[in-house]
N, CA, C and O atoms as a printed pandas DataFrame, in Angstrom:
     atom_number atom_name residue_name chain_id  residue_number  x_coord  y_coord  z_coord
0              1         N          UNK        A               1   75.545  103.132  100.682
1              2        CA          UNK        A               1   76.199  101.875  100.326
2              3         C          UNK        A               1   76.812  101.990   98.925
3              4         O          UNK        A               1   76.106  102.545   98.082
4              5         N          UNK        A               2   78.104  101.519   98.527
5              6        CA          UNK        A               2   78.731  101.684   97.706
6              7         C          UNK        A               2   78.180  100.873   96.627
7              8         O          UNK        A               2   77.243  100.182   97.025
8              9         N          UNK        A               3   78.468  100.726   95.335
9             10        CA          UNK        A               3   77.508   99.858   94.504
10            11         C          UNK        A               3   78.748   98.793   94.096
11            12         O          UNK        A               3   79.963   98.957   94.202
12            13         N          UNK        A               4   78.123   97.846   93.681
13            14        CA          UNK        A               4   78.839   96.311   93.817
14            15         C          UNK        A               4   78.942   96.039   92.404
15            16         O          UNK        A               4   78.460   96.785   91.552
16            17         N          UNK        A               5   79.812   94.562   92.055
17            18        CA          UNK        A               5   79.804   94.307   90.470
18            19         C          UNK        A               5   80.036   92.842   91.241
19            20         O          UNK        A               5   80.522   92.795   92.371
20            21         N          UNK        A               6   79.764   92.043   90.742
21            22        CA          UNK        A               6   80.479   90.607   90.312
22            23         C          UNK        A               6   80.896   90.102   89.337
23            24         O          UNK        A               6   80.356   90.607   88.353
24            25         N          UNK        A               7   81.703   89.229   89.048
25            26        CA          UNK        A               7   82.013   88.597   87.668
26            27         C          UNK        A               7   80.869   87.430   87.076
27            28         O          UNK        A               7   80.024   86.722   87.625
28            29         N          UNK        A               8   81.225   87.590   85.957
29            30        CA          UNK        A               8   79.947   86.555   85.809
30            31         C          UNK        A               8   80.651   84.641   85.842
31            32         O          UNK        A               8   81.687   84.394   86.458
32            33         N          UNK        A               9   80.180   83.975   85.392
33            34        CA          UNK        A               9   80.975   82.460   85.133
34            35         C          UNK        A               9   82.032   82.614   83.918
35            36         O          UNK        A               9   83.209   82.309   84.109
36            37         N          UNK        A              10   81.420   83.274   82.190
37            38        CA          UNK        A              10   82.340   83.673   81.543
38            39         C          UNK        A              10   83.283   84.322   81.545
39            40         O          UNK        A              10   84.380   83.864   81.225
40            41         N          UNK        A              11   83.011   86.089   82.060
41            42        CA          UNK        A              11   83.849   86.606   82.657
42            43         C          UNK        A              11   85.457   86.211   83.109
43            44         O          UNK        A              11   86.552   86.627   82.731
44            45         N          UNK        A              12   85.042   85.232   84.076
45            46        CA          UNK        A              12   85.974   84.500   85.195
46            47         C          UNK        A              12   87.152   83.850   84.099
47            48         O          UNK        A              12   88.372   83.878   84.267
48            49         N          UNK        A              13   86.569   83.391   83.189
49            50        CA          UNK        A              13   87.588   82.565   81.953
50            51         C          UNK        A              13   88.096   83.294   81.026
51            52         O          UNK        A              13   89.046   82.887   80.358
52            53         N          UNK        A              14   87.573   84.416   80.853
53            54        CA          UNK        A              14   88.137   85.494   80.097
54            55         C          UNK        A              14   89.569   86.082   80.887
55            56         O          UNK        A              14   90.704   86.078   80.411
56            57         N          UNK        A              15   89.059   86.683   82.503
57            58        CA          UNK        A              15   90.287   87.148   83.023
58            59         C          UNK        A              15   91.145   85.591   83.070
59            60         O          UNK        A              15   92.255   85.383   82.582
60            61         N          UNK        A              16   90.243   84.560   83.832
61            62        CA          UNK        A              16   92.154   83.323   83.732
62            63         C          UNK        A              16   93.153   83.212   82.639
63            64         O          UNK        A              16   94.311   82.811   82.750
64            65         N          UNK        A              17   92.347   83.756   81.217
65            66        CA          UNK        A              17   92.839   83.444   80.419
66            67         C          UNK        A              17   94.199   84.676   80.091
67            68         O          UNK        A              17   95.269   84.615   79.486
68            69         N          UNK        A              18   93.575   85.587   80.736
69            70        CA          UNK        A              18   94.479   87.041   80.757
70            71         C          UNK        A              18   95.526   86.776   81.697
71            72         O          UNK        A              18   96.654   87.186   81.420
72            73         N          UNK        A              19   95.316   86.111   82.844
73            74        CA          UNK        A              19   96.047   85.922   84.284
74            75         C          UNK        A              19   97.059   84.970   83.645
75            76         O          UNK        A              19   98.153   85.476   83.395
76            77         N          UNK        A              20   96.888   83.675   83.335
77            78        CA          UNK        A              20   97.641   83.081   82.760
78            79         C          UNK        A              20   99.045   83.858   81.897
79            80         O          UNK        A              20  100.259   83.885   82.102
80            81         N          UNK        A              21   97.940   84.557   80.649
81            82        CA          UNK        A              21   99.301   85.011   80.084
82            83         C          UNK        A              21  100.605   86.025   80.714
83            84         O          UNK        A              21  101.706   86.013   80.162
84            85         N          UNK        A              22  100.370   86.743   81.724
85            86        CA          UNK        A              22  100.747   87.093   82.791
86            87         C          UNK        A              22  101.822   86.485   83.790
87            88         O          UNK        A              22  102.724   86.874   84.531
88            89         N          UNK        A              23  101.172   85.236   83.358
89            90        CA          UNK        A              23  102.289   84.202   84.407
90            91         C          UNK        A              23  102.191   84.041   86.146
91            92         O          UNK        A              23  102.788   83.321   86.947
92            93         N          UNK        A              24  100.629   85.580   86.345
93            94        CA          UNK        A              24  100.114   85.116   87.832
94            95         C          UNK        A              24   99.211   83.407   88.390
95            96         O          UNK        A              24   98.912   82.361   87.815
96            97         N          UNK        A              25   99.080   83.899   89.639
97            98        CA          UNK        A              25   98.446   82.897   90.229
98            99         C          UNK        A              25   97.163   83.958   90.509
99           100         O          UNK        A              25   97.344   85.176   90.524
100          101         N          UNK        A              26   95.972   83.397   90.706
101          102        CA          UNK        A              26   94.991   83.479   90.858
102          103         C          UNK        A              26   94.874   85.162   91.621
103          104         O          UNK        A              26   94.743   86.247   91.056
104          105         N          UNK        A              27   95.007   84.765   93.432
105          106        CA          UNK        A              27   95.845   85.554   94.255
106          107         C          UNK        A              27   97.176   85.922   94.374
107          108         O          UNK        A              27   97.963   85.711   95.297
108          109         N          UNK        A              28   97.357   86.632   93.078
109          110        CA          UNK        A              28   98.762   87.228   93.322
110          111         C          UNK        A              28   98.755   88.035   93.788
111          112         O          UNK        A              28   97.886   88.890   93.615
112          113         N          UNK        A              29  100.210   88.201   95.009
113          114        CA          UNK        A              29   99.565   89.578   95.267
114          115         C          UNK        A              29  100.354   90.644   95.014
115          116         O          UNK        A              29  100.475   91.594   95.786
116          117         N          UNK        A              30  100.993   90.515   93.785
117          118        CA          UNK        A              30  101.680   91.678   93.213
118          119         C          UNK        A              30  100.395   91.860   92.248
119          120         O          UNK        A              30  100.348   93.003   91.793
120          121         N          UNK        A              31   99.396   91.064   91.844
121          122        CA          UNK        A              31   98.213   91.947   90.894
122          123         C          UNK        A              31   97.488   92.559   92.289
123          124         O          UNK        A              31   96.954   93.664   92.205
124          125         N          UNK        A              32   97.480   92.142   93.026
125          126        CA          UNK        A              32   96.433   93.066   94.137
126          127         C          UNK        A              32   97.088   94.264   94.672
127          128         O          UNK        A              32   96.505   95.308   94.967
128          129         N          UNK        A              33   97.955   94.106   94.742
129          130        CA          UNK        A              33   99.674   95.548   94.867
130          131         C          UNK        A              33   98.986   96.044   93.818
131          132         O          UNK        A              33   98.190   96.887   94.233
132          133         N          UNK        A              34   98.906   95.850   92.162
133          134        CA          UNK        A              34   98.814   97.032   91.381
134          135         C          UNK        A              34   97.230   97.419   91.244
135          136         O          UNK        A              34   96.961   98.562   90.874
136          137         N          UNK        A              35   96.375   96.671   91.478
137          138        CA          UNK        A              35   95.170   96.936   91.801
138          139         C          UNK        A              35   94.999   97.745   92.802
139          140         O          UNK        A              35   93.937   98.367   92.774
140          141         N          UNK        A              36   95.813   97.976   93.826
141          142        CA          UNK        A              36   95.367   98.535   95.099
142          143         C          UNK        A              36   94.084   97.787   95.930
143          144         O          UNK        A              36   93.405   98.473   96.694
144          145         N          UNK        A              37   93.850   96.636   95.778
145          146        CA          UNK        A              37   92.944   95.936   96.548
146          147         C          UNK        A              37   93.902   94.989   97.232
147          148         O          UNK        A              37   95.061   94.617   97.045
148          149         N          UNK        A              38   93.012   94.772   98.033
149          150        CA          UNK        A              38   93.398   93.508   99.428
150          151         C          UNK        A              38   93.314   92.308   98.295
151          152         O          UNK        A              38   92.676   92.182   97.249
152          153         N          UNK        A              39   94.202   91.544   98.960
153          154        CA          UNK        A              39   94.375   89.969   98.507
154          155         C          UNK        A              39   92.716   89.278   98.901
155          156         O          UNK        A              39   92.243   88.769   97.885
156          157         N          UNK        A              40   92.054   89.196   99.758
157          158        CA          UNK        A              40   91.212   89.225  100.337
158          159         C          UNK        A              40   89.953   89.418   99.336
159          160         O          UNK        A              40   89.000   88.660   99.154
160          161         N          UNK        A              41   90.279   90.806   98.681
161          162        CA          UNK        A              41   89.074   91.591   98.132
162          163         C          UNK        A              41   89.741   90.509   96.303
163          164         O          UNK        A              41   88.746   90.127   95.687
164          165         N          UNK        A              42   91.022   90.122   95.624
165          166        CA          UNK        A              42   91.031   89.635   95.290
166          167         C          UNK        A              42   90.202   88.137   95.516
167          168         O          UNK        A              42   89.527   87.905   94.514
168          169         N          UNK        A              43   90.095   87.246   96.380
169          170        CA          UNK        A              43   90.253   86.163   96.711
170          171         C          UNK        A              43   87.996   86.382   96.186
171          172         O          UNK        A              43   87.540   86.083   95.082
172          173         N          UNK        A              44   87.478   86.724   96.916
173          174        CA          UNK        A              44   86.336   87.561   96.823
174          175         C          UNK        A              44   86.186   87.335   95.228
175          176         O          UNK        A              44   85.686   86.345   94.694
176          177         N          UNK        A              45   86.531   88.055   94.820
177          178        CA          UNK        A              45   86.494   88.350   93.020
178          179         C          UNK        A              45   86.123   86.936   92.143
179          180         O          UNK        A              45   85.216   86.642   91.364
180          181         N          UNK        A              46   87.345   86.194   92.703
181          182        CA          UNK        A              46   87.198   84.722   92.134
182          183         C          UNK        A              46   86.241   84.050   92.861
183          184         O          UNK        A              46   85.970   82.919   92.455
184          185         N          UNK        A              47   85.854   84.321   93.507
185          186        CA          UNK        A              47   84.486   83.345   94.053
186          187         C          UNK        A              47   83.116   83.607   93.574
187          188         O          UNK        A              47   82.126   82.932   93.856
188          189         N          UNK        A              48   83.163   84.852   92.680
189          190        CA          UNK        A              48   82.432   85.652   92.037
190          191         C          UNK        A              48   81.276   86.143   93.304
191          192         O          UNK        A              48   80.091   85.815   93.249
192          193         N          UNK        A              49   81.761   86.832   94.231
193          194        CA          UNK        A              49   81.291   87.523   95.483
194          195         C          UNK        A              49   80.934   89.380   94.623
195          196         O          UNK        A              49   81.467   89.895   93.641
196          197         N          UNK        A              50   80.254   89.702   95.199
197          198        CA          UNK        A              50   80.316   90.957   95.372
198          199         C          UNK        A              50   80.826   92.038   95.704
199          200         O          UNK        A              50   80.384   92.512   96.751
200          201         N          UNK        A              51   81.718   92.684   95.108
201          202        CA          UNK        A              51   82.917   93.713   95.921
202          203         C          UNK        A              51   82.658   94.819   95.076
203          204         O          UNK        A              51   81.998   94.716   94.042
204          205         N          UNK        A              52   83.319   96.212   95.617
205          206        CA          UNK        A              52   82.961   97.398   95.270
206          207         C          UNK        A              52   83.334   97.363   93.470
207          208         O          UNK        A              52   83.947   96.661   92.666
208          209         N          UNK        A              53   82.371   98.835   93.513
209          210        CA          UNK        A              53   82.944   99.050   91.776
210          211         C          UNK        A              53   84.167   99.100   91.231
211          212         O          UNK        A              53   84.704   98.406   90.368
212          213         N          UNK        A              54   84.586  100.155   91.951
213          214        CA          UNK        A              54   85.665  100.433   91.825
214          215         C          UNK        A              54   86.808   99.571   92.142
215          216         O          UNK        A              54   87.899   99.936   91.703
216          217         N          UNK        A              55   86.738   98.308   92.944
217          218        CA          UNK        A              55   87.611   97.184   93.546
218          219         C          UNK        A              55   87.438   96.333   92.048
219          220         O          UNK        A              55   88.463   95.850   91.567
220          221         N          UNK        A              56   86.485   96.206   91.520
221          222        CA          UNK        A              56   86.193   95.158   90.705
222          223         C          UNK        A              56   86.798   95.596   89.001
223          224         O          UNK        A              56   87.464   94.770   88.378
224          225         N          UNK        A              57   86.502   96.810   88.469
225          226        CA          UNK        A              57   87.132   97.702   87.535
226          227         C          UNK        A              57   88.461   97.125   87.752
227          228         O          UNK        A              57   88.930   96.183   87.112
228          229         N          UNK        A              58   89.118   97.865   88.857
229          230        CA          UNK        A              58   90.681   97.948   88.902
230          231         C          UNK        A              58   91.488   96.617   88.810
231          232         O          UNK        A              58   92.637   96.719   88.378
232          233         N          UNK        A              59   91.064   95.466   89.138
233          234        CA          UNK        A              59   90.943   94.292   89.447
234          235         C          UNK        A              59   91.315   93.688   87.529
235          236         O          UNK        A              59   92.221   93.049   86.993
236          237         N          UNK        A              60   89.888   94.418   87.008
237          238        CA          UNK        A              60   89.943   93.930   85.573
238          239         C          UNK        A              60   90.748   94.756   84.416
239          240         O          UNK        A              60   90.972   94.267   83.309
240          241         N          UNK        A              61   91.239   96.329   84.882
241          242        CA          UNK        A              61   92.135   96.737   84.119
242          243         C          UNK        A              61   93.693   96.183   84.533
243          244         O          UNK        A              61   94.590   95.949   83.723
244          245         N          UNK        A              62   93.775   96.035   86.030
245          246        CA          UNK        A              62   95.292   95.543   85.907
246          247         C          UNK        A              62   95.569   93.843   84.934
247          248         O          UNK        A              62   96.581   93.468   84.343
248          249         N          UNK        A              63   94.512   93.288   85.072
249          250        CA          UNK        A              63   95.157   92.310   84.808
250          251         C          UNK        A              63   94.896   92.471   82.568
251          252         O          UNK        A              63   95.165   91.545   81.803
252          253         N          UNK        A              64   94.521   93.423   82.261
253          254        CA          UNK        A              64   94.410   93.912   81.000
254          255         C          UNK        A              64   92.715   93.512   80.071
255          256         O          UNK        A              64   92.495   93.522   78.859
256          257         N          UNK        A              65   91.925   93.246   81.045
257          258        CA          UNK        A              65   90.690   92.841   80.269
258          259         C          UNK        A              65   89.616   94.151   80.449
259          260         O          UNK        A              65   89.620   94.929   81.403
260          261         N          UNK        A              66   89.087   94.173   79.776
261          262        CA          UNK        A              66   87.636   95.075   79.906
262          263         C          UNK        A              66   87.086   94.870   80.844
263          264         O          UNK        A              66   87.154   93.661   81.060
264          265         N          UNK        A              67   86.127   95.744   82.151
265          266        CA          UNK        A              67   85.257   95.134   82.929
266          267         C          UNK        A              67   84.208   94.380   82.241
267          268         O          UNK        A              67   83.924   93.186   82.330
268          269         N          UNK        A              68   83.615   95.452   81.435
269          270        CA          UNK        A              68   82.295   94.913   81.215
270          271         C          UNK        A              68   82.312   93.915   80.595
271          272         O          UNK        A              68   81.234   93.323   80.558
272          273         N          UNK        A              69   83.261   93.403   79.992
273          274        CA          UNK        A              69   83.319   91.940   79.647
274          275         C          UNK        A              69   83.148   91.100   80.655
275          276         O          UNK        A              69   82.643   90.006   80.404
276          277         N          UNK        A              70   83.469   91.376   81.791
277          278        CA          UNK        A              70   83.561   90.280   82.798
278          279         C          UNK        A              70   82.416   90.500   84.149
279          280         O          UNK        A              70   82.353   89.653   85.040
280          281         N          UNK        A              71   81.715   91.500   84.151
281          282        CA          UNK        A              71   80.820   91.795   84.969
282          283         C          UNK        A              71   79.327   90.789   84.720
283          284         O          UNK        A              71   78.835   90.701   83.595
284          285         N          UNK        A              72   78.891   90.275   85.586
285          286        CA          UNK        A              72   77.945   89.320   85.499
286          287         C          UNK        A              72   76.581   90.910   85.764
287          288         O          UNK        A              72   76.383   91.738   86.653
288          289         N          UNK        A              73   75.956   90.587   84.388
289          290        CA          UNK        A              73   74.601   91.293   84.334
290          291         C          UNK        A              73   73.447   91.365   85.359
291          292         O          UNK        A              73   73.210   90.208   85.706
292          293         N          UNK        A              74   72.759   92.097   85.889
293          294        CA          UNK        A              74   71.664   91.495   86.703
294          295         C          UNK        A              74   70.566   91.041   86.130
295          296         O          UNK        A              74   70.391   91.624   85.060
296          297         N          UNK        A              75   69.677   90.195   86.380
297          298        CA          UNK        A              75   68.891   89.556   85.508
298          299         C          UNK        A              75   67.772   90.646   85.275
299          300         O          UNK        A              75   67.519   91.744   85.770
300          301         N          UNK        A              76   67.205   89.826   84.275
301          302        CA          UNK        A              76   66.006   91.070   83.479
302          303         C          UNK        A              76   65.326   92.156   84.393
303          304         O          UNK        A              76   65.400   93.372   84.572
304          305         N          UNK        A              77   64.477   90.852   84.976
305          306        CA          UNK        A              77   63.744   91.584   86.151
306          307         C          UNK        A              77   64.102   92.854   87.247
307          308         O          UNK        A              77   63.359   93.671   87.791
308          309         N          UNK        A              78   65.423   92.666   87.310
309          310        CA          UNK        A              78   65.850   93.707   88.105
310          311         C          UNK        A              78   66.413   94.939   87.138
311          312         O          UNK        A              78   66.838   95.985   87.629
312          313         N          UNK        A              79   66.380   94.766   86.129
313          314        CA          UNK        A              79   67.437   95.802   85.198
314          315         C          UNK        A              79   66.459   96.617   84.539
315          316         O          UNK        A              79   66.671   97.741   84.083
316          317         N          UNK        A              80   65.195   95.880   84.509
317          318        CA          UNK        A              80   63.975   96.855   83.933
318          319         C          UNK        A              80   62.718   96.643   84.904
319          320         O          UNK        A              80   61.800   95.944   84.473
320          321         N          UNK        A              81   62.608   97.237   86.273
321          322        CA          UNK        A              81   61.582   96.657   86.742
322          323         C          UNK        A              81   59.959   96.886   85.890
323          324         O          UNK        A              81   58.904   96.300   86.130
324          325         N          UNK        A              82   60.246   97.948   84.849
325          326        CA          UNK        A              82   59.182   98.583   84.515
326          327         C          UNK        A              82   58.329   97.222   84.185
327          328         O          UNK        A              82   57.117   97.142   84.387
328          329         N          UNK        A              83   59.175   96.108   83.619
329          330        CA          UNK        A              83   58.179   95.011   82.546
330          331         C          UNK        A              83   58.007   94.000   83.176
331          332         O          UNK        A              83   58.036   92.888   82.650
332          333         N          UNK        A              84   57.700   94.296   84.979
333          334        CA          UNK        A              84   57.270   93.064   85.558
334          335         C          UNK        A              84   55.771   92.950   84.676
335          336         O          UNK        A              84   55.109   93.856   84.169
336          337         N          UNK        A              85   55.530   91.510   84.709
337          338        CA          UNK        A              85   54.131   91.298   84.641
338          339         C          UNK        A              85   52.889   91.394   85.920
339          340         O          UNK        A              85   51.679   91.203   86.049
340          341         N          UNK        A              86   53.811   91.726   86.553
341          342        CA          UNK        A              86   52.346   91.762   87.967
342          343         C          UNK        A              86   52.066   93.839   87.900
343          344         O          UNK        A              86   51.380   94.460   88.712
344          345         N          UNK        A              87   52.793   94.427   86.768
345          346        CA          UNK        A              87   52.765   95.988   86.932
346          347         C          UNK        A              87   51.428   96.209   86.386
347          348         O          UNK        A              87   51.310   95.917   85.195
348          349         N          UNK        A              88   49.944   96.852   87.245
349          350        CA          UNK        A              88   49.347   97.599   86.659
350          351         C          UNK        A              88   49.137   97.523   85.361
351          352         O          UNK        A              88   50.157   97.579   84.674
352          353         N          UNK        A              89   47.717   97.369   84.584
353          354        CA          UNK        A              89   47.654   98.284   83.343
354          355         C          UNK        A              89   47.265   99.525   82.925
355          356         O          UNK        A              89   46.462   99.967   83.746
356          357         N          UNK        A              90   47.417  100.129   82.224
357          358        CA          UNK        A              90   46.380  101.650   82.483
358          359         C          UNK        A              90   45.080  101.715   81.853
359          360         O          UNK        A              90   44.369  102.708   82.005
């Protein structure tokens, strides 16, 4: 399985704010033409869905923003499972 990104809520206002200056619409699909993604896999993006890495990157360099600015983090728990509190002590 390919690995996924979403945008986060900030994210999302960072790229409108990029899209805007641009002069696109949301689903344009001359940004999904230079993205090489489906309008679809656009449409996805803004709903802050889950779509490939590489769909989601390309997505955020065409329209001129950083990903990782706009990638919604996974929460603690999953990003370090080491520091659950139910882990064992030694």
């Amino acid at each position: 399985m390919a690995a996924t990104l979403k945008a986060s809520q900030k994210g999302l206002g960072i790229v409108e704010t990029a899209r805007c200056q641009k002069g696109w619409v949301q689903r344009e699909k001359a940004w999904a033409d230079l993205a090489e993604v489906s309008e679809s896999t656009l449409g996805r993006f803004w709903l802050q869905r889950a779509i490939k890495s590489d769909n989601f990157k390309s997505i955020c360099e065409t329209v001129g923003v950083n990903w990782n600015d706009i990638v919604e983090e996974p929460p603690l728990e999953i990003a370090n499972p080491l520091s659950s509190p139910n882990r064992l002590s030694s």
